[in-house]
C-alpha positions, 0 to 999 in steps of 0.5 A: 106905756106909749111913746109920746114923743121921740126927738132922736138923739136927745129925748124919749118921752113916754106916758101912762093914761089911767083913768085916776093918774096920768105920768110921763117920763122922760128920758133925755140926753145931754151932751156934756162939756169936753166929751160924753152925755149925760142921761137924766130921766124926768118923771111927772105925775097928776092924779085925774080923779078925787080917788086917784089924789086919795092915793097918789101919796101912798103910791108915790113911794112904790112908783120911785122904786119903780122908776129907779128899777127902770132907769138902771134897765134903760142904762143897762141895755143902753150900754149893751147897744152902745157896745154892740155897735161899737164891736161891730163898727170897722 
């Protein structure tokens, strides 16, 4: 994956380019009325090639449990820097 675009604090977008499917996922973050945020993450994919639409429906339920393994690695460590930084302010 490689960053496409970085829009600190909000968004985080990343993106694959493979010559049969291309996919972008984005994370962003939202303030949230009355305190704390809420995290989304948007996920986007387009098959590029006549092969990559033959198998971009078989594959769609792999990348979900791909996605859905990433983002609770991304909220996890989000939560471990968050801490951290907390532990070490004054």
């Amino acid at each position: 994956m490689q960053v496409a675009t970085i829009e600190r604090p909000h968004r985080l977008r990343l993106f694959v380019e493979h010559p049969d499917l291309h996919y972008e996922l984005d994370h962003l973050i939202d303030a949230i009325y009355g305190g704390g945020c809420r995290i989304s993450l948007i996920f986007r994919s387009r098959p590029e090639t006549p092969a990559g639409r033959a198998v971009h429906p078989f594959m769609t339920p792999f990348m979900e449990i791909t996605l859905r393994d990433e983002l609770e690695r991304d909220l996890s460590d989000l939560a471990s820097a968050v801490t951290a930084q907390n532990s070490a302010a004054p």
